[in-house]
C-alpha positions in Angstrom: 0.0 0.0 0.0 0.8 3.5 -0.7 2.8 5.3 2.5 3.7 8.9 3.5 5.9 11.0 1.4 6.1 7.7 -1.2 6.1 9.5 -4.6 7.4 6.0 -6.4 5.1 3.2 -7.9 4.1 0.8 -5.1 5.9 -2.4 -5.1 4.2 -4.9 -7.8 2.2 -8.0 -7.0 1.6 -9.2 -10.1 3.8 -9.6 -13.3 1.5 -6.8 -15.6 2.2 -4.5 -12.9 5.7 -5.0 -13.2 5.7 -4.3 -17.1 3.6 -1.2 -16.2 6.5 0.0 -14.4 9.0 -1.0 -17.1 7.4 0.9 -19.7 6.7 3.9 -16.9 10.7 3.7 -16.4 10.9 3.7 -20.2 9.0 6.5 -21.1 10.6 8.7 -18.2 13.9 8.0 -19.8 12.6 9.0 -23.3 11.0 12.4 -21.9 14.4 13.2 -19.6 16.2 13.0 -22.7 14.0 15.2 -24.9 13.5 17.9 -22.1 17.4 17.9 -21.9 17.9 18.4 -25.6 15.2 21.1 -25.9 16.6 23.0 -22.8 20.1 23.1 -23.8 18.7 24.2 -27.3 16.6 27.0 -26.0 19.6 28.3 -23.5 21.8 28.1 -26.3 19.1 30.4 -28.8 19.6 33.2 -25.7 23.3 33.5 -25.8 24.4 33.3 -29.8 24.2 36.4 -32.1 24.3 34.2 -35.4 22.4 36.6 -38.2 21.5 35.4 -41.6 19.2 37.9 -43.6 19.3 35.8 -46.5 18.3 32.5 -44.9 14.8 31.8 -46.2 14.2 28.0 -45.9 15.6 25.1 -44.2 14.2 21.9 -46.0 17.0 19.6 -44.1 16.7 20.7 -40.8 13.0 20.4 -41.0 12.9 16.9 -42.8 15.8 15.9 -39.5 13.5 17.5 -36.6 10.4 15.6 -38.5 11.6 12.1 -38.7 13.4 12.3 -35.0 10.2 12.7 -32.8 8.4 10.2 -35.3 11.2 7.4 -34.5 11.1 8.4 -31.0 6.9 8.0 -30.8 7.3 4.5 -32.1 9.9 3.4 -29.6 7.3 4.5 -26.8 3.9 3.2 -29.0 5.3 -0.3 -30.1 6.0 -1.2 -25.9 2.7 0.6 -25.1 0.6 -1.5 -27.6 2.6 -4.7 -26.1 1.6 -3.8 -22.4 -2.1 -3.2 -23.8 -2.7 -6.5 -25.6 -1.0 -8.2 -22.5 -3.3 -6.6 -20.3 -6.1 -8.2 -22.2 -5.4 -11.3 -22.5 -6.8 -14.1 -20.3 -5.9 -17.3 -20.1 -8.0 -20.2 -18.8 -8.7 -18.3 -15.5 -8.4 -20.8 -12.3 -11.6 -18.9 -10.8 -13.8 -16.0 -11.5 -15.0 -12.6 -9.2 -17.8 -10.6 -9.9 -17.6 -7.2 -8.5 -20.6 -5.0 -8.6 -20.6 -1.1 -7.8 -22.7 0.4 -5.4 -23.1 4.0 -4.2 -21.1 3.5 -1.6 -19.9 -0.1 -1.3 -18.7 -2.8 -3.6 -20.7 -6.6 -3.5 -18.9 -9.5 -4.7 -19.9 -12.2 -6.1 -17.9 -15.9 -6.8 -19.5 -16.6 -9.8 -17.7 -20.8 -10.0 -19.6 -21.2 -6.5 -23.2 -21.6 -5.7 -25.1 -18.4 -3.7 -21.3 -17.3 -2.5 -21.9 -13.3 -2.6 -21.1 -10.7 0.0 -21.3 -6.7 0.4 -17.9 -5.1 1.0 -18.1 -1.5 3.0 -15.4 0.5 4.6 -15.3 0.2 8.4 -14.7 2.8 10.9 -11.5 4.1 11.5 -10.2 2.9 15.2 -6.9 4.6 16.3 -6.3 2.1 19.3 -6.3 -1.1 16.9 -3.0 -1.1 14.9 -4.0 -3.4 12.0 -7.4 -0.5 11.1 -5.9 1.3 8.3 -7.9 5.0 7.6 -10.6 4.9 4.2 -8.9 1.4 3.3 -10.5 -1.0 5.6 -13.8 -2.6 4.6 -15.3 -5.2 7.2 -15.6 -8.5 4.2 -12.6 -8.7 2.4 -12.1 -10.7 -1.0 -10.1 -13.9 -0.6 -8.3 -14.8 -3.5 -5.6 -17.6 -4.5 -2.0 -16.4 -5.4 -0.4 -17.7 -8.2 -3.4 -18.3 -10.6 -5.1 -17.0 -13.3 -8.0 -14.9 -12.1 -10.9 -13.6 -14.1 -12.8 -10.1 -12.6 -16.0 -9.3 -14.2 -16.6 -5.9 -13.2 -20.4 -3.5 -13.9 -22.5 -1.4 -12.0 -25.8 -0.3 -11.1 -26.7 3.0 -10.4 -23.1 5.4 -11.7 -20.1 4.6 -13.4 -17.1 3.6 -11.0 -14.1 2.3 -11.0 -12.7 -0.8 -9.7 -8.6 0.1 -9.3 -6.0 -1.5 -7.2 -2.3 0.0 -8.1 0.3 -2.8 -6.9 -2.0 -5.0 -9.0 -1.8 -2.7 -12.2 -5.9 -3.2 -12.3 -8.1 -0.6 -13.2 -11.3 -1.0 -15.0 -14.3 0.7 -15.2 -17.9 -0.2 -13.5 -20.6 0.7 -15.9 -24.6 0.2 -15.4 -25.7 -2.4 -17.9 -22.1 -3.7 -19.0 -20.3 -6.3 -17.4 -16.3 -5.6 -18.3 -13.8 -8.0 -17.9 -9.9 -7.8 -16.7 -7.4 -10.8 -15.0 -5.0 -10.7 -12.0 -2.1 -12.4 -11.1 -1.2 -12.0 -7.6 2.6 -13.4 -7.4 2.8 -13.0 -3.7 0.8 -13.4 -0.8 -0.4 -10.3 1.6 -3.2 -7.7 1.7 -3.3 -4.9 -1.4 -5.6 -2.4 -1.1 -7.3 0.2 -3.9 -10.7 2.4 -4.1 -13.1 4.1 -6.3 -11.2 5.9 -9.1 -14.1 7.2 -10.6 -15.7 10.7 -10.1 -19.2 9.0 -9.2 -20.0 11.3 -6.4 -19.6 12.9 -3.1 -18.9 9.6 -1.3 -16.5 7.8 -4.5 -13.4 7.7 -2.3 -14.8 6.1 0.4 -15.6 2.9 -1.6 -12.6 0.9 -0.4 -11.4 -2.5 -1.9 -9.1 -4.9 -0.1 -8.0 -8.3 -1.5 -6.3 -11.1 0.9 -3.8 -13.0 -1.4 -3.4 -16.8 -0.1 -2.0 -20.0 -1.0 -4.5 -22.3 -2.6 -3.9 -24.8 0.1 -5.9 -22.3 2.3 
């Protein structure tokens, strides 16, 4: 989960969310390099006194400062549409979730499992009890197995929200009369946390989600 004065990615569970990162570190590098360039160029535009009067085109510089940026958009686009089709893909998924959005509370549903459904709401905040965490706890959390393939149908039914949970790399929209589908992939076990991403209301931030990652022997 995220901490105090933590400005990095949270640390992965799942191996999406480690490509997510990859590409993140990839782009950066990219856009360091381009904001260095442009800088030095513009700092260097104050300080010379080159004139030319008779300077009326520049077909070569202009063909060079067109073809860079378009080589350098494909080196970012061909990773992105990698990381896109991987996130997609879903592979003969171990077990299935159904999460349904409510103003203000998520339900769940195991949809491989007869009449196994629960409602999910935040609990209130208790400073003297050291494992209550502030907006993040909910009082039914959702068990899932690490290590497998898991399918999450996701909809809605009153506004659009947003199921999202960062060290996952999950974040997929809830909307009234669609059901959209997304997998995990929780490598490791422990308890990752996420919320409402959506602007669908007063109350959106206070629609916690919490997943409990253990073995399948459990």
């Amino acid at each position: 989960m995220a901490t105090w004065f933590n400005f990095n990615m949270q640390n992965s569970a799942s191996p999406l969310m480690e490509q997510i990162i990859f590409f993140h570190d990839h782009t950066l590098i990219i856009l360091i390099m381009i904001t260095i360039l442009v800088g030095y160029l513009m700092i260097n535009l104050f300080f010379n006194k080159y004139i030319n009067r008779f300077l009326l085109d520049g077909q070569m510089i202009e063909l060079i400062w067109t073809i860079i940026p378009t080589i350098t958009l494909i080196f970012i686009a061909l990773p992105s549409l990698r990381l896109l089709y991987l996130l997609d893909e879903l592979n003969n998924p171990l077990i299935t979730l159904k999460s349904i959005g409510h103003q203000w509370y998520w339900s769940y549903e195991y949809s491989d499992f007869n009449d196994v459904s629960f409602d999910s709401y935040m609990i209130n905040y208790n400073k003297s009890d050291i494992n209550n965490f502030r907006l993040l706890d909910v009082d039914n959390r959702i068990i899932l197995p690490m290590n497998n393939q898991i399918r999450i149908m996701v909809t809605a039914t009153d506004v659009i929200h947003s199921w999202t949970i960062p060290s996952l790399g999950v974040k997929i929209d809830a909307n009234p009369g669609r059901l959209n589908q997304t997998n995990l992939f929780i490598n490791r076990p422990g308890i990752f946390f996420g919320q409402c991403s959506e602007i669908c209301g007063a109350n959106h931030s206070f629609m916690p989600i919490m997943i409990e990652s253990i073995s399948i022997k459990n």
